[in-house]
Steps between C-alpha positions, in 0.01 A plus 500: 500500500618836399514828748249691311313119518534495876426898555801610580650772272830515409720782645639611169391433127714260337469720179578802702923364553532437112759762384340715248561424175699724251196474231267598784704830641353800326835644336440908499408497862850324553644743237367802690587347822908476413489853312368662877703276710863594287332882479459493876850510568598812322358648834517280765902464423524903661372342799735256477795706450432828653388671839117461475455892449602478144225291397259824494740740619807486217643825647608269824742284361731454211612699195151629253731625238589387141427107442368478857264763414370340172465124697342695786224692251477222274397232780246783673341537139440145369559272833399643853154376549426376235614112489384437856206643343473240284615222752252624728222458228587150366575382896078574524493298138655208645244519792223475262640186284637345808137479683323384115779226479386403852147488429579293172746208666379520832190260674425769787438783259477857662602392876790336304613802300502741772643283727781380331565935379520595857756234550727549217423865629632444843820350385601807188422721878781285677736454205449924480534571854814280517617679192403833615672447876800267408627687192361796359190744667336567085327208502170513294414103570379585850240764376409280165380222739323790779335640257393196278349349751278797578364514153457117454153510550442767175615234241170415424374873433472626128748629269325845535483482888875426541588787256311748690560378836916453459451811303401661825727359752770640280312859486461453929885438507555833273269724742708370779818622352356829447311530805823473666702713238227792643510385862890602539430854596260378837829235601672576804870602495636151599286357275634695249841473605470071501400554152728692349790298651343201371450655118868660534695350766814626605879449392515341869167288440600406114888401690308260768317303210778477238699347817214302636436299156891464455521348822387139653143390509411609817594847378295503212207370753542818672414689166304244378234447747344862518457546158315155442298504789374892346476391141240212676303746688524828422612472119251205445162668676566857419628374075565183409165338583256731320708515189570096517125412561440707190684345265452132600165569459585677135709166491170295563304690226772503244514066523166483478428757201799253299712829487827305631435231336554665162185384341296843434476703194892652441341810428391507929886478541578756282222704648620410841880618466450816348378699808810367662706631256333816474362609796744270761796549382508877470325538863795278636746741316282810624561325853815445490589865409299679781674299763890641350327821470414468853864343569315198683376696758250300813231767445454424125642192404421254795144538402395726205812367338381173475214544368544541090696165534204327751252579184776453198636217624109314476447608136860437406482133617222423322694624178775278580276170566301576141838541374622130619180359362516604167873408468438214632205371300671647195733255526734819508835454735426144586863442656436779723129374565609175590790614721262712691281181560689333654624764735119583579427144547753526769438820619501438901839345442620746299354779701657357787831421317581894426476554919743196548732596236481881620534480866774300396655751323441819665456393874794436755413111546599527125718746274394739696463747245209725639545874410789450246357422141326794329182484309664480193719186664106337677356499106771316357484243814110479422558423142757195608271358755231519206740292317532260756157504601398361144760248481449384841136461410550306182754255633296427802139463328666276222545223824224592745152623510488799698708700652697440832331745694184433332509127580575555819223781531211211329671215738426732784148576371408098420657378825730241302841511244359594175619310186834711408730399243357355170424215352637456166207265460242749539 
């Protein structure tokens, strides 16, 4: 007599653990997937490499002149916000096909599916907190999981009810910037002062970090543990959550719709880019010029400043995905296409990978080579970790079936070893 024979239901569907096939994975959501995950890093490698100041702030630290200038201007323009943008939006994609796939293979049905999204949920939080606390405080995995979880239960809304409700959580997370660009006159004078030291710290602040990340673990902790603990409360309530919500739910309604999948009209695509193009791209640019104009100052740029590249950023990403798609099912740059693939198909490993390989190059348990490459010197390190990234990810799919962090994430999730390297039979 079976289980299901003798009423007792098994604890995970057997058709649940099969790897997913390579004719199965839906190839421009991987495609998009490794073109934000390698565009990610222009960015996050500043955080990496510099005092955290110079992320927003580029008066704080290093040399903005000549080719540093141009790397500086040309990563605000076409990178900051705008891939984790687009990782944001396919991470609320994934939540959507993940819960159908459930509801397809699995005997239990809805109790299944949401049971087995808050699990795989809980462990991305752990993997992300021990990334986050262990090696370096920009960690997005903690708030992907937070805030997926909170907007689970809309997967099952319309196409035209996520658009206008993640349209809105993104317009709530706008009036909170500007409410508190406005509220700066009624702050007190320490209030003030906390602020301005964070947004410009001083030679004596900038010292004590460049020393802290050169230096042993425990003196990177020191560093390390304030600025995680606010980018989990204060950065994720006040910023990140609104603006995450938003564009999961987007994600949601852009999966459903067939939009990522490639399969409407090409002229949607080319409809879809252009205000990107030209109304995104010259906002950024319009941004990007107030804030020199206003030499970075906290009263303009910490919140007003932000702004043209908040609202840029969400048209310009959408010109970028509609650009991938109709490359891609073109059968335009296929090397490229394919290379990107496989690097989206591993994109918690890889995501993961550009922390291990640059803590280990910039922090003290390492090279220890914090504070001592320019920009110029960061963008030709991203390009060579791009390199490796793709060749890592081609080598290592060509044997196994997902990546090692990603195994290890869906082993977690399914409470047993999942089926790793390949079989040549199969």
């Amino acid at each position: 007599m079976s289980k299901a024979q003798a009423g007792q239901t098994p604890s995970v569907d057997s058709n649940l653990l099969l790897p997913t096939q390579q004719k199965e994975r839906i190839i421009t959501l991987d495609v998009v997937r490794g073109f934000a995950i390698l565009g990610i890093l222009v960015l996050n490698i500043q955080s990496f490499a510099m005092p955290s100041a110079a992320y927003t702030n580029p008066n704080t630290y290093g040399d903005l002149s000549g080719v540093n200038y141009y790397v500086w201007y040309f990563s605000q323009l076409f990178f900051d916000m705008k891939f984790n943008t687009i990782f944001a939006t396919l991470y609320g994609a994934g939540i959507m096909m993940l819960s159908q796939r459930s509801l397809q293979q699995s005997a239990n049905g809805l109790v299944e599916s949401r049971q087995r999204f808050y699990h795989r949920s809980f462990w991305l939080l752990v993997i992300g907190m021990i990334h986050a606390y262990i090696f370096w405080y920009g960690d997005i995995l903690v708030s992907y999981a937070i805030t997926g979880m909170l907007i689970f239960f809309s997967r099952h809304w319309s196409t035209k009810s996520l658009l206008i409700t993640g349209s809105a959580l993104i317009g709530f997370g706008l009036l909170i910037t500007v409410t508190l660009g406005y509220s700066l006159p009624y702050w007190s004078d320490t209030e003030l002062q906390d602020m301005k030291s964070y947004w410009a710290p001083s030679a004596a602040d900038i010292a004590a970090e460049v020393q802290a990340y050169q230096g042993s673990w425990s003196e990177q902790m020191e560093k390390r543990l304030p600025s995680t603990i606010m980018m989990q409360t204060q950065g994720f309530f006040m910023l990140l959550l609104w603006r995450t919500a938003g564009l999961m739910m987007i994600g949601m309604a852009l999966i459903k719709s067939g939009f990522l999948t490639g399969k409407l009209d090409k002229k949607i695509y080319l409809l879809t880019l252009l205000p990107g193009l030209l109304i995104g791209l010259p906002l950024i640019a319009f941004g990007i010029e107030q804030n020199l104009a206003n030499n970075f100052s906290m009263e303009y740029s910490m919140f007003f400043g932000m702004l043209p590249n908040l609202t840029g950023s969400l048209l310009l990403s959408l010109s970028y995905i509609s650009i991938l798609l109709l490359l891609v099912n073109a059968g335009l740059v296929q090397i490229i296409s394919r290379s990107f693939a496989r690097i989206g198909q591993m994109a918690l490993s890889n995501y993961l990978l550009q922390t291990l390989i640059c803590t280990t190059l910039f922090y003290g348990t390492g090279l220890g080579k914090f504070g001592t490459f320019e920009r110029s010197e960061q963008a030709l390190t991203v390009l060579m970790i791009w390199g490796f990234s793709a060749v890592f990810s081609k080598l290592w799919l060509a044997r196994c079936y997902y990546g090692p962090f990603e195994w290890f994430w869906r082993s977690l999730t399914y409470q047993q070893a999942q089926r790793l390297v390949r079989d040549s039979k199969i």
